[in-house]
N, C-alpha and C positions, 0 to 999 in steps of 0.2 A: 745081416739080419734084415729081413726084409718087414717095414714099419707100415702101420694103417695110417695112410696121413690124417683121413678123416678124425682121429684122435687129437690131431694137435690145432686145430680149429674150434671156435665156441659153436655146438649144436646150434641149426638152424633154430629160430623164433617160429611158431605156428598163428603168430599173430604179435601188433605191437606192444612190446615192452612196459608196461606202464614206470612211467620214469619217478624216482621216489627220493626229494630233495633232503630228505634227513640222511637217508643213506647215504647217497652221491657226494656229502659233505663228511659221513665217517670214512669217507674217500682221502682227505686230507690226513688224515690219522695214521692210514693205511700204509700212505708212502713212505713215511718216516720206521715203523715198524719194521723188524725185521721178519718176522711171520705173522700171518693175520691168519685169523680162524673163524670160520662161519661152521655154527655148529647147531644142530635142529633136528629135530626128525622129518621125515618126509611130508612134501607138497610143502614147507615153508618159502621156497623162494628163492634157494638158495643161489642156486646158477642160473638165476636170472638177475641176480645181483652179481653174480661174479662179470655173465658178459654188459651188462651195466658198466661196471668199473676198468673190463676191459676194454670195452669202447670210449670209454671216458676217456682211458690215460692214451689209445692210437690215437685219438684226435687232436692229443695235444702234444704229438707228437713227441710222446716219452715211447722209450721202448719194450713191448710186453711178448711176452711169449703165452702159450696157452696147452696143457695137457688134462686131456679125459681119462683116467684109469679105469678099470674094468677089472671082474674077476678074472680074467683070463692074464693079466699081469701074475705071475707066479715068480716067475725070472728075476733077482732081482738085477742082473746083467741087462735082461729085456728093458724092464723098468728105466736103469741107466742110459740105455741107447734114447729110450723114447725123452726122457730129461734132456740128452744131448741136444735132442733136433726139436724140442720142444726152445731151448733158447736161442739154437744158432738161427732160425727163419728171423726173430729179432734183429739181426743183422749187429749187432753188438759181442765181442766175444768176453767170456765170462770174465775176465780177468780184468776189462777195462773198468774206469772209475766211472761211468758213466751208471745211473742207474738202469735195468732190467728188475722187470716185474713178472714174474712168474705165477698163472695162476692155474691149480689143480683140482678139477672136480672129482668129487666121487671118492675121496681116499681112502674113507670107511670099506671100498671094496679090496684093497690089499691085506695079502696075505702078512704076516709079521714077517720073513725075511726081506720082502721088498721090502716093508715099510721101515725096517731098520737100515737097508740104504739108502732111503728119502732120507732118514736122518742123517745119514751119516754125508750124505751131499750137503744138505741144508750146513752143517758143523764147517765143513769144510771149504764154501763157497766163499767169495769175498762179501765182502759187506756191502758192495755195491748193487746186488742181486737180493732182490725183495720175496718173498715167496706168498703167495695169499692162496689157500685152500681151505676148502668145504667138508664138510663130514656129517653124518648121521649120526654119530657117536663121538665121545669124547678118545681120540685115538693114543696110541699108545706110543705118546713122543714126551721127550725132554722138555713139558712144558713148565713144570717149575722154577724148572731153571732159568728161562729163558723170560718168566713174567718176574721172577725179581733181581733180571737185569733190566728191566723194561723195553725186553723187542718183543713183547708178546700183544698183540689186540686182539682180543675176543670178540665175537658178537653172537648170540644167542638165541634162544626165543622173544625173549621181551624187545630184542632189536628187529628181530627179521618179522614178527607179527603187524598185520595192518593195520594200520590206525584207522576211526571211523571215516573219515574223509577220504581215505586211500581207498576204502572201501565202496564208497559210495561212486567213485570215480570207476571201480571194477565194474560194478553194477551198471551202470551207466555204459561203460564200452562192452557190454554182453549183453544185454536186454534194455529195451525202451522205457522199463519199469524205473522213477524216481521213487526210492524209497521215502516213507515218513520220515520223521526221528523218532520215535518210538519203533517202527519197522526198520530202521537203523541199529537202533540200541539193541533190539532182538537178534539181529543178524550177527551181532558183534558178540553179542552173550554167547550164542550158540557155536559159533565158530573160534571164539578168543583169540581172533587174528591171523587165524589159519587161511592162508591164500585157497586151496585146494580146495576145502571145503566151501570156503565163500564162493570160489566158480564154480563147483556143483549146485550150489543153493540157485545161484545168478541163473544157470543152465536149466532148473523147473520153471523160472517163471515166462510165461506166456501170453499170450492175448487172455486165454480162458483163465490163467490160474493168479489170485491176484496175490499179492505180497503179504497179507496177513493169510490167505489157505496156505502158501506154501512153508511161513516158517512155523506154520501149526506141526506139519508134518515133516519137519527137516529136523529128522533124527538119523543116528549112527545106523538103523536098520533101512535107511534108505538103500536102493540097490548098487545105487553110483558111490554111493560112503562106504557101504558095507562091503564090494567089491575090492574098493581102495583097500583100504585096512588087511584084508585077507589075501591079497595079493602082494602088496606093499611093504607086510611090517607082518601079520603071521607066518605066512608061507617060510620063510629063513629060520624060524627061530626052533629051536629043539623042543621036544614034543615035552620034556620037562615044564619048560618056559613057557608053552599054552595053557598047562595046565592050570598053574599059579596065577595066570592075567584072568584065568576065567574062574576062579577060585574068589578070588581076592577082588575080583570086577562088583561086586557085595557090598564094598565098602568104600564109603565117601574120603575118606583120607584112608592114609595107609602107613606104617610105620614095618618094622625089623617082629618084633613080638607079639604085633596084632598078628598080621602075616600068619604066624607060626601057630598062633591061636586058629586059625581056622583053616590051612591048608592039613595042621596036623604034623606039620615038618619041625626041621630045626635049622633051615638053612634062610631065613628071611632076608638075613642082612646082606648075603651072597648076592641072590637071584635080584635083589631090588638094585646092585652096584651093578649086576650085567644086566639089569632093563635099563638103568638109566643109560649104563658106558654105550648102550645099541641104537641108543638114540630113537628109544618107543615112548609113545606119545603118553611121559610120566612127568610130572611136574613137581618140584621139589617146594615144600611150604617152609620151609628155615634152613638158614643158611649153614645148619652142619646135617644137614643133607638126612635127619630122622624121619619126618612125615614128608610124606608124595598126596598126589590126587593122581587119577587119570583125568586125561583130558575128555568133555561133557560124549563129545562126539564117540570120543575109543570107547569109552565106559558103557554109552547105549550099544554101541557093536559087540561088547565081548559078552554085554547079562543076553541080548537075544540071543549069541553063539552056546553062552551055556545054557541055556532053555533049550535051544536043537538038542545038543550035544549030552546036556546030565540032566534031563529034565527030573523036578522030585527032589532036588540037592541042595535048593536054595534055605529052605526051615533051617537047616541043619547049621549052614554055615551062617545062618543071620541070630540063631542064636548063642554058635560059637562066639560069633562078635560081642552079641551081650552079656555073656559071663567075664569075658576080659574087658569090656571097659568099664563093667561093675566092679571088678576089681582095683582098676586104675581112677577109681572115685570120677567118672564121667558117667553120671547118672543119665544125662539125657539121651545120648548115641546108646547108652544100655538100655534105656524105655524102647527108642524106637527101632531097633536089631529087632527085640523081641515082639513088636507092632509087625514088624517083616515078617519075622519068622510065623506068624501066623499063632503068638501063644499072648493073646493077650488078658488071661491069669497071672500070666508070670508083669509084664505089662504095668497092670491093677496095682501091682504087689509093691513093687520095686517103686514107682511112683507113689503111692501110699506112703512109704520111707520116708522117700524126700522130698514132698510136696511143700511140705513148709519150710524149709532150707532153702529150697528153689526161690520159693516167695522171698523170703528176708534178702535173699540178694539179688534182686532183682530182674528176676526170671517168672513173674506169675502168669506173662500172658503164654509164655512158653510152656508153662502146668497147665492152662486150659487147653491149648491146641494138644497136648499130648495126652488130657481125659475126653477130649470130645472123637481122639481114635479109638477109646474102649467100649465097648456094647455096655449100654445103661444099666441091664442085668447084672453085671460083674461092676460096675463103677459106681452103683448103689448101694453097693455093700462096703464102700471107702470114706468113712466119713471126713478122713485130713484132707483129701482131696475136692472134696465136695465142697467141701468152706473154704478152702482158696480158690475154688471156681465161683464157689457164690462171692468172695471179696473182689474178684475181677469184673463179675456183671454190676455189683454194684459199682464200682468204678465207671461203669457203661450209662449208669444207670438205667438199667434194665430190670425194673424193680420185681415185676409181676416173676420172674424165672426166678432171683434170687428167693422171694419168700418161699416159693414152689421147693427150690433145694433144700430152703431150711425147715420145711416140715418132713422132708424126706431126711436129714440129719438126727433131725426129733426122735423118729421113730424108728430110726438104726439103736438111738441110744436108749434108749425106750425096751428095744428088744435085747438088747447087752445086758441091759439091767434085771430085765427079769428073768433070760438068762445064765446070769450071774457069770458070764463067761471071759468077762473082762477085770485087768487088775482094777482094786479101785483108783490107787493114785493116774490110770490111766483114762478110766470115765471121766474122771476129776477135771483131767485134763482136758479132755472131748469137750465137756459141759461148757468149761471156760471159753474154748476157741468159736462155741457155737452162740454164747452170749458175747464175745466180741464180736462176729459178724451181724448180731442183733444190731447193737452201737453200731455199726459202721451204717445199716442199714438208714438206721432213724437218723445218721447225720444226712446220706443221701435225701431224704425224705423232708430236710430240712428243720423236723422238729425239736428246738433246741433244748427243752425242757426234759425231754426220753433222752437226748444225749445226757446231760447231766447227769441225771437219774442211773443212768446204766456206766456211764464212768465210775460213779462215786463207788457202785455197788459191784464194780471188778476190783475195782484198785482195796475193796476194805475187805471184801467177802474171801479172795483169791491172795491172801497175802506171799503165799508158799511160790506164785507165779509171776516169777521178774524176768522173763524173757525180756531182755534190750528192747528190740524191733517192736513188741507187742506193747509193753508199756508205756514207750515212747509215743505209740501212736495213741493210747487213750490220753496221756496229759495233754495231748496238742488236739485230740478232740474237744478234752473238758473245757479246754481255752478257747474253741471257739462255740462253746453251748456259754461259755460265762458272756464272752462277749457280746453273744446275741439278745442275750438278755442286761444289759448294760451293767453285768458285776466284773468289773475290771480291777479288784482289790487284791488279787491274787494274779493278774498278768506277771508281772516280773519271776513270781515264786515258781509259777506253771512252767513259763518260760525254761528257764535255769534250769529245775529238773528232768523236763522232757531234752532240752542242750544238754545237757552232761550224761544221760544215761546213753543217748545214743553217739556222743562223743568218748565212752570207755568200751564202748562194741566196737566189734567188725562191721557194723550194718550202716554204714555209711547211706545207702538206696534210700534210707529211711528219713535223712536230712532231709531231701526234697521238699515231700510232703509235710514232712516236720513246720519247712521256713514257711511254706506257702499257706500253712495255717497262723503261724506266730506273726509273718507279715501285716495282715490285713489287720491283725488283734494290735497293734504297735501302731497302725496307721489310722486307726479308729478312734484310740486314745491320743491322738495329737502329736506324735514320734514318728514322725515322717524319715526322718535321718537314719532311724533304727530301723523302721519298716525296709527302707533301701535295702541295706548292708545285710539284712536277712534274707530278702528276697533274691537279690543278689547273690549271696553264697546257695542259696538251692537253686538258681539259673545254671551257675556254674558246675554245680554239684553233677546238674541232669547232664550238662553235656558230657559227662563220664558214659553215662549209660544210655544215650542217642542222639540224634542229629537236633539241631536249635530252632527245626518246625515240628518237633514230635509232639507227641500229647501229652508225654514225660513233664518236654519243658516248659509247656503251656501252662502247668500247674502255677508255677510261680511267674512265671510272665506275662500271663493275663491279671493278677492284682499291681504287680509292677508297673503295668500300663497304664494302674490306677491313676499311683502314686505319682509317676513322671505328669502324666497330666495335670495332676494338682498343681505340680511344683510349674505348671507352664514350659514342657518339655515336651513339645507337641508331636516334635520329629520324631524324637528316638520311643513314645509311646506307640506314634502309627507304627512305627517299624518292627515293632514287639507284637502289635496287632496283626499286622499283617501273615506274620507266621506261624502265629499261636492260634488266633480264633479260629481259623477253619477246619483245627483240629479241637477244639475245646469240648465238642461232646461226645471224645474219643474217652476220656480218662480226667471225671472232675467230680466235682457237686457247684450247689448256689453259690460259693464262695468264688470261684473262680467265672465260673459262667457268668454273672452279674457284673463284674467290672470289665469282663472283655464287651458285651452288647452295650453295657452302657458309655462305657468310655469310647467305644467307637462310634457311637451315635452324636457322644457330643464333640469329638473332633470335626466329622461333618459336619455337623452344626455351625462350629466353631468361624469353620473353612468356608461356611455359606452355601454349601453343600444340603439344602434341606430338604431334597427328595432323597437323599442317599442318607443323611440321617434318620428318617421317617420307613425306609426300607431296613436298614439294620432294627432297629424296634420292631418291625413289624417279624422279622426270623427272629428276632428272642423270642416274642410274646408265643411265635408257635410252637420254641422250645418247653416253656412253660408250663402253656397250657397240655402238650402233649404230655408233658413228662408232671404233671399235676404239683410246679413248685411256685407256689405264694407268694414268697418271699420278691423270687423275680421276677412273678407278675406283678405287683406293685412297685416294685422301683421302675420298671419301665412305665405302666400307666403316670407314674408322677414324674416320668422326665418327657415322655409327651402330653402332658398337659401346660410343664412349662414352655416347650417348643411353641405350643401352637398359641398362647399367649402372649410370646416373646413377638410370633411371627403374625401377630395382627387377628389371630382367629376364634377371638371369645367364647361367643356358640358355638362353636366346632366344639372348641377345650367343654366348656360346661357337657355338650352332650356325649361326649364321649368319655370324660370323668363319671357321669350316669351310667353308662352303658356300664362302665367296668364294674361298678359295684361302690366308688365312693359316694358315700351318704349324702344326703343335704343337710341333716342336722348334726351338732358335733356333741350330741350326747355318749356317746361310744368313741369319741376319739382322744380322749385324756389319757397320760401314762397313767398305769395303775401297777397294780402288784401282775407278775406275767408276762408284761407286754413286751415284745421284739422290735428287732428294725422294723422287721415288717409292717406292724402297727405305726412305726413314726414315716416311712414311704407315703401309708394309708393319710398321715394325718397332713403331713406338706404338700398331698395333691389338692386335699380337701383346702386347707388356706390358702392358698392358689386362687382356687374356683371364689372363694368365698370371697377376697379381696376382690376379683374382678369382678364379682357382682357387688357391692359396696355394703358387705355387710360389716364393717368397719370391730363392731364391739364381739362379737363372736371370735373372729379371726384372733384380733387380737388377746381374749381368752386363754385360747386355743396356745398361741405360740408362746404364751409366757407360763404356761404348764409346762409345755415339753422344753421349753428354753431353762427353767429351774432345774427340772429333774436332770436333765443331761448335765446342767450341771455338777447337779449335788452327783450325781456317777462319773463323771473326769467324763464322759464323752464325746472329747473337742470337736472332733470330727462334727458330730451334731449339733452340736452348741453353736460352734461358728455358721451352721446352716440357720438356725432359728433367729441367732441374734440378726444374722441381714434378712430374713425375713421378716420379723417383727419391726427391723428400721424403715423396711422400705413402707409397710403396714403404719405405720406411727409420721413419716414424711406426709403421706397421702391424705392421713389426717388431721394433716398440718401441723402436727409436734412436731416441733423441726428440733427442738433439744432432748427430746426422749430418743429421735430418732438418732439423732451423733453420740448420744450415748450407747447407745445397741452397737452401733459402728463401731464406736471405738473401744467395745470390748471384746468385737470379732475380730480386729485389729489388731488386740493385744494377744490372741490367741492363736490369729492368722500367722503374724511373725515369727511365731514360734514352730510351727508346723508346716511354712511355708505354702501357705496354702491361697496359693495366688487365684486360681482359676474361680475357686469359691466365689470370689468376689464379682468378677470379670466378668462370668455368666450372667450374672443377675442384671449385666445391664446396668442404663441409663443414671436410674433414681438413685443406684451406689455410688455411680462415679459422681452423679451432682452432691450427693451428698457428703463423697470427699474432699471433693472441689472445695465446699463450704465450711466443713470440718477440721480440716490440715493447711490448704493451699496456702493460707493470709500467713500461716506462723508454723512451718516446721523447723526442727530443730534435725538435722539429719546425719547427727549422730547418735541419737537414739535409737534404740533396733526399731520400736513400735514404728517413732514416725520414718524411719528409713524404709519401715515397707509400704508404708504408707504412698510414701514417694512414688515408690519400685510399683505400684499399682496404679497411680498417677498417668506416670510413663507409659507404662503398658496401655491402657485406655486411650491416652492419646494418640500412640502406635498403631493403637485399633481404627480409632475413629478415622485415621486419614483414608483407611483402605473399605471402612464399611461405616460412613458417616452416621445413617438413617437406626443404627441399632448401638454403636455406642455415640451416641453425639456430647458433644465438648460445649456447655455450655458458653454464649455467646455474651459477655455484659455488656450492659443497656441495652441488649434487645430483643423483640417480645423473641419468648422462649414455651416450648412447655418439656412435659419431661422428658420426651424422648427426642427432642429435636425443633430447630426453630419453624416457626406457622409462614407460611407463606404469605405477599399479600393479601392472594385471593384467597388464602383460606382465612385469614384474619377479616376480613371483607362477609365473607359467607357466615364464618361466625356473630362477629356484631350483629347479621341481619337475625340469626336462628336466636339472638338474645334479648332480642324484641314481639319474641312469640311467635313468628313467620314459621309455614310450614315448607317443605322443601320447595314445591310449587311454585309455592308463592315468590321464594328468593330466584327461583329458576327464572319469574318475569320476570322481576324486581330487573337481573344483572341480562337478562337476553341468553337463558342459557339453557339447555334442557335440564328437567327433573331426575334423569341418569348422572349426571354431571355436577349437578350438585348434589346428590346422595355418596359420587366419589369422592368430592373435596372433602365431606365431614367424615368419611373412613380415614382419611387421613388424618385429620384433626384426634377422633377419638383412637390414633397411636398415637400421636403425640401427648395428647394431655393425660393419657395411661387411663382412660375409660371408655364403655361402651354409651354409657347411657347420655342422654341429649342433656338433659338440664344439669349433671355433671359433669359435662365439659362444659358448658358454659360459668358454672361454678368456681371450678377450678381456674378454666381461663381467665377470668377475674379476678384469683388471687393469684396469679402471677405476673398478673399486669399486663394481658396480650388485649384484652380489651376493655372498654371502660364499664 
């Protein structure tokens, strides 16, 4: 019988091999194995891995043998001869112990009698003799048997696909084009490791055509893709089996009964075992082999071929697909079949269903993308759907669309009514969902007062309506309209039933939002520990339903940023910042937006960072003012008024405390009946300004109003802000015993809340005045004075890395409060305390009048005022000069 040698050779290379070191090491595996199987659909790679591995093991001089099979193999006699003279060129005869490596491409083209005596060789050969072949198909041998005696090695798709690095390496030896990584990731997406298709892609790009035009256009109806495909993988297959790929090419996965659903057949599970067994480009999604996809590339080839070929047939079959996975309760692939099929009535309908189901578990933004495919005409007439798209924009805060939708809710139900064509318990219902999206509104909106208002009056008016998800969310609203208005007398009870009703549901989604409301209300009221542990389980909760930078998990990790930073956990708050805020006006309100801008403002701060503090303020203040919320334009105007204070810039602070709208007189800044954080933001900017212009008795006023009322409301959070501002306020004017008394009952309350950073900010006059407070006599096992200490510490910690802003004071020598006076500013001083005008000290010491206007900037940080005859004042009562 006379043999094609060219058979028992590895096909010439039409260029160099790219060498692929993950493989070249399943090489080790290979030899031990009694049969290895490389298995794939076409253009994976595969005999270019086989002469890889053959070349591998001739150079190290192990001995291999090499056979190509063909459809022309029928014989399986022929087959045997070609086996023969495939191992004798080896120069080893089968029989010796030595090993022989046999490898054979192409087997998927034998007929079954030969390939029954491939097997029946393989059964019969010594164990000396390796065999490694290739297939398109899962072929029809003993392989069960043979993987659980373990001489079987697979390797697959997910082995023989490129990695991106492999890829780029391709790219790189076909075209002069270095991909991005982003034009990377694309290339990868589209191809999923497909060598073949990656060197078509590689092969459009050119001088003219650059890397993002070409993978715009690198689709399956390319002419080089689509060529492949219809040459490669249609052309063999029976005119049954095109019909079914171009059938079912419709559908994003695929299963045995979908199939059946829209071919109209009864044979799915058949045809899907002979696409896989044929080795077509179908990919199994779980491991007992139910759902397939096609691959991106086949799938765009065969919807173009069936457009040629059945043009008009697509409606048909995309709404076949929507009545069976309506059936199979997969509501969303049955919305979007029937978006396909071009019927979206039916669309409207079926989403109208389960728009709120959708929502409860966590699926709203996926309700909005699939009403913003129905024409407004038909999606106006839906009102469930319409108030989960308006609860989504309000999430956006997108305020102006959602009222829009809600007058268009209005007067659907407006027209029901006069209608009379709806049940009533179902109006009933309408009414309720549309006065909760009201409430969610007015929380967006910030107004805590309408929050209340419209909780009180779902929860008493709507008794018949205890939806889990819905109820849960107004207690954890009411809780935080109480808290904004400082009625924290019902936190725990609020608490508790909004925890437990959505603890005896399914609606777990709901936690989230639940904690990230409960949080901040636990850590306002001085329960920093509880604030955590809440926070925390809705952190954890979110990464159920997205990645740990979503806007999900933002919710609760931007107030957590708060709280870490209080506790002086400076790291892992950046760290929570960093991946939260730059999603925060994805999916929030003030509650969360206000401690991600502000806590990242004062880490930089913190860091010494104070253009980058002053930059974060300044993108809040634009959120604010864009999105018209009060609340967080005041807490930022009052944390740059402290910066620019802290940081030497008096009139800056004063005029830009003006600019924003805080008063000069503190007639309107008293708590009263009404009043918000908001109002207490407004009134700690104004004591601010007002201490550093020396209005000493107003301030002080001022802070022992809002320092009582926060009391008498458990406020701690607040309390502890007023009692160190009124100490530092009462220090300055020389109370030094009113003033350790304020201390040390932010002390006693600090320790309890852990609320270090409180202090720390504030700088200098705190730390002198714990110095003088604690230092001479603590007792430290006390909790009060142990934190005392633990703030001691810290300050000192500070002071070695940033002297000039917390300085340590120095005994017996001259001092003032934020730092000791220099000779020559103690010099400069004495002379300004003899009535000298700048000038004048400028001859007096040989110096210019620019030079001495900088020494007393200095001075007036130190002695913590602007004005001349107040630092001279001062500086005599602390003994810097006589």
């Amino acid at each position: 019988m006379e043999l094609v040698r060219t058979k028992l050779d590895p096909p010439l290379s039409t260029g160099d091999l790219l060498v692929r070191p993950g493989l070249l090491q399943k090489l080790q595996d290979a030899v031990h194995a009694r049969l290895t199987l490389l298995q794939s659909p076409a253009g994976y790679g595969k005999t270019s891995l086989l002469k890889q591995w053959f070349h591998a093991l001739r150079d190290s001089r192990s001995h291999v043998g090499w056979l190509s099979v063909d459809a022309a193999d029928r014989d399986p006699a022929r087959l045997l001869a070609y086996l023969s003279a495939a191992v004798s060129p080896a120069g080893v005869p089968a029989a010796h112990s030595q090993p022989l490596y046999l490898f054979i491409d192409d087997i998927h083209l034998l007929a079954a009698a030969p390939l029954a005596a491939l097997c029946q060789f393989i059964d019969h050969s010594p164990s000396s003799l390796h065999f490694i072949v290739a297939s398109r198909f899962i072929p029809d041998m003993p392989l069960a048997r043979m993987r659980a005696r373990g001489q079987l090695l697979e390797l697959g798709v997910d082995e023989l696909k490129f990695t991106p690095v492999e890829t780029q390496r391709v790219v790189a030896n076909i075209t002069d084009h270095e991909l991005t990584e982003s034009e990377l990731a694309m290339l990868q997406a589209r191809t999923e490791g497909w060598i073949t298709g990656i060197k078509l892609a590689s092969a459009m790009l050119t001088k003219d055509v650059t890397a993002a035009r070409m993978l715009a256009g690198f689709t399956g109806n390319r002419r080089a893709v689509s060529d492949f495909f219809a040459e490669e993988v249609l052309a063999a297959l029976p005119r049954e089996i095109c019909e079914f790929l171009l059938q079912t090419s419709v559908l994003e996965r695929l299963c045995p009964a979908l199939c059946n659903a829209v071919t109209g057949r009864e044979n799915g599970r058949q045809v899907l075992n002979y696409i896989e067994q044929s080795g077509l480009f179908v990919i199994p999604l779980d491991d007992e082999r139910n759902w397939y996809r096609y691959h991106p590339l086949f799938a765009e080839f065969l919807h173009r071929r069936r457009l040629d070929e059945h043009a008009g047939t697509d409606r048909e079959l995309h709404l076949s697909a929507s009545r069976w996975f309506w059936t199979q309760e997969s509501p969303v692939e049955a919305i979007d079949h029937a978006l396909q099929g071009a019927d979206p009535q039916r669309a409207a309908d079926l989403l109208e269903q389960r728009s709120e189901d959708m929502t409860y578990t966590g699926k709203l933004q996926l309700v909005c993308q699939l009403a913003a495919r129905i024409p407004d005409e038909i999606l106006h007439r839906c009102p469930r759907t319409l108030l989960c798209c308006a609860w989504m924009l309000t999430l956006n805060l997108r305020l102006d669309e959602v009222r829009r939708i809600l007058e268009i809710v209005k007067s659907v139900l407006l027209a029901h009514e006069s209608a009379q064509d709806l049940p009533a318990d179902e109006l009933r219902s309408l009414k309720y969902l549309l006065l909760h999206r009201e409430m969610v509104l007015a929380v967006a909106e910030d107004d805590a007062a309408r929050v209340e208002q419209q909780c009180r009056h779902l929860l008493e008016a709507f008794p018949e309506q205890r939806h889990p998800y819905l109820v849960g969310t107004i207690n954890a609203q009411l809780l935080y309209a109480l808290r904004e208005q400082y009625q924290l007398a019902d936190l725990d009870r609020l608490t508790a039933t909004a925890q437990g009703i959505l603890a005896r549901s399914c609606y777990s989604f709901a936690s989230i939002a639940l904690q990230a409301s409960v949080g901040p209300s636990l850590f306002f009221a001085g329960r920093s520990d509880a604030a955590l542990r809440a926070l925390e389980k809705g952190l954890s909760e979110s990464m159920r339903f997205g990645e740990p930078n979503s806007p999900l998990a933002a919710l609760p990790a931007l107030p957590m940023s708060e709280v870490l930073y209080e506790r002086n956990d400076l790291d892992r708050a950046e760290e929570l910042l960093a991946a939260s805020l730059p999603c925060a006006n994805e999916l929030g309100f003030v509650d969360h937006l206000m401690p991600g801008y502000i806590t990242s403002a004062r880490i930089k701060h913190a860091r010494g960072d104070l253009t980058g503090a002053q930059q974060i303020l300044d993108e809040g203040m634009g959120v604010a003012m864009a999105r018209r919320l009060e609340r967080l334009r005041l807490a930022i105007v009052a944390e740059r008024v402290k910066f620019l204070l802290q940081d030497g810039h008096p009139e800056q602070a004063v005029r830009f405390a003006r600019s924003a709208g805080i008063p000069q007189s503190c007639e309107h800044l008293l708590p009263k009946r009404g009043v918000t954080t908001g109002d207490e933001w407004r009134a700690a900017a104004w004591f601010r300004i007002a201490l550093s212009e020396g209005r000493m008795q107003e301030a002080l006023s001022v802070g022992k109003h809002w320092r009582n009322f926060c009391a008498a409301r458990g406020a701690i959070r607040s309390l502890i802000r007023w009692d160190l501002l009124l100490a530092q306020a009462l220090f300055i004017g020389t109370d030094v015993r009113a003033a350790q008394r304020a201390l040390r009952e932010a002390i006693a309350h600090g320790a309890a809340s852990r609320a270090i950073r409180s202090f720390i900010d504030e700088g200098s006059i705190i730390r002198t005045l714990l110095a003088s407070t604690y230092e001479a006599d603590l007792d430290v096992m006390h909790p009060t004075d142990a934190f005392a200490a633990e703030l001691l510490e810290t300050f000192n910690a500070l002071s070695k890395r940033k002297h000039s802003l917390y300085a340590v004071p120095n005994r017996g020598a001259p001092e003032g409060l934020y730092g000791k006076l220099s000779v020559k500013e103690r010099e400069i001083l004495a002379l300004v305390s003899t009535g000298m005008r700048n000038r004048e000290v400028a001859t007096k010491l040989g110096m210019t009048e620019g030079s001495v206007k900088w020494y007393m900037q200095q001075v007036y940080d130190k002695v913590g005022t602007r004005r001349r005859l107040q630092a001279v004042e001062r500086a005599r009562q602390f003994g810097v000069i006589a």
